[in-house]
Phi, psi and omega in degrees: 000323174312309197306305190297323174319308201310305177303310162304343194268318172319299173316307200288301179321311169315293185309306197287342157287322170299296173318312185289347167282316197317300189295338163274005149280345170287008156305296175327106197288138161293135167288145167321230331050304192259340179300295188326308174297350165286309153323303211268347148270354176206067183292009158296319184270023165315122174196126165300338173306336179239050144248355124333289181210146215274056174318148201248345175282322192292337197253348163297315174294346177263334169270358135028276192263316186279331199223097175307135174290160133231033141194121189245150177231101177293107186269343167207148146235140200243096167254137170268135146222210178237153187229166183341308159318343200074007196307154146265121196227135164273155189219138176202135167259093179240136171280126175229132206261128170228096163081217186293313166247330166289116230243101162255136165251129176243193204208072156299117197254144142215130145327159165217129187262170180292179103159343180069043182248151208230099183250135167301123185267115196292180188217159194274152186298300196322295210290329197285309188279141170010086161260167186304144168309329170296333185261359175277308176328290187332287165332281290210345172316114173082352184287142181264111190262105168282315171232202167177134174217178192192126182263144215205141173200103158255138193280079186262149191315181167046014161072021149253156194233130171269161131193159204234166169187132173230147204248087282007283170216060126237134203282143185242325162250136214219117145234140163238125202222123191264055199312335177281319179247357157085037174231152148194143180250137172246120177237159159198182190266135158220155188299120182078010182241348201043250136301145162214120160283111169250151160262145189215124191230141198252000000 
């Protein structure tokens, strides 16, 4: 009768090992797709908080943290809004760096049609070149602000560069391009795909 146990007793002991592996890989976070791409260009920047799913804030403060700035440059700010009119419209600022300190700002105004076609509104030399914060107000008088984004080019020791682009404080776009070792990883949000990350080793 012993004999006849054994085989039953094993079977039951198998099975119960077999759960208890089961249940710590269920423990266990999946890795991403893009993290893995992430890893395999820049594996410094390892943190468990982004390996599930990539936050583009969270991975800014970690390369951050890994990669000192010594400049950072807002190179656009982009606002859409509705204007008085209900109109929908762009305001865009681009920055052009002359040496260090020196900043020319232009100012590009656009209509947007229902059909999403974008005709440009002209503008006065005052308005267009590094105009005053009262005439950035104007446009924007009475206006409903749908984004507002702002493009970033950070400068970093050892010939690596960031940039970035947010859209109020949350970041939607991320490269990191390492020109001395010849990497860069690129991420971004996209709809209904959420983070998508590539690695590129040059």
């Amino acid at each position: 009768m012993f004999n006849k146990l054994l085989p039953g007793f094993f079977l039951a002991a198998i099975m119960m090992a077999g759960s208890q592996l089961w249940a710590a890989d269920m423990k266990l976070k999946p890795v991403s797709v893009s993290y893995e791409n992430l890893m395999r260009c820049f594996p410094e920047l390892q943190d468990d908080s982004l390996s599930f799913k990539v936050d583009l804030n969270r991975l800014k403060d970690v390369v951050d943290d890994k990669f000192v700035t010594s400049q950072s440059q807002l190179r656009q700010r982009k606002i859409q809004y509705t204007d008085a009119d209900k109109n929908l419209m762009n305001l865009i600022l681009r920055n052009t760096f002359r040496g260090e300190k020196k900043v020319e700002t232009e100012l590009v105004l656009q209509q947007v049609d229902d059909k999403g076609v974008i005709t440009d509104v002209k503008l006065t030399d005052n308005q267009r070149l590094n105009p005053k914060q009262e005439i950035i107000n104007n446009f924007l008088l009475n206006a409903t602000i749908k984004s507002d984004e702002y493009s970033y080019l950070d400068t970093k020791l050892n010939e690596v560069v960031s940039t970035y682009k947010r859209n109020f404080k949350d970041v939607q776009e991320y490269e990191l391009d390492d020109k001395l070792n010849h990497r860069d990883v690129s991420c971004e949000k996209q709809k209904n795909l959420g983070i998508i990350c590539t690695c590129t080793k040059k």
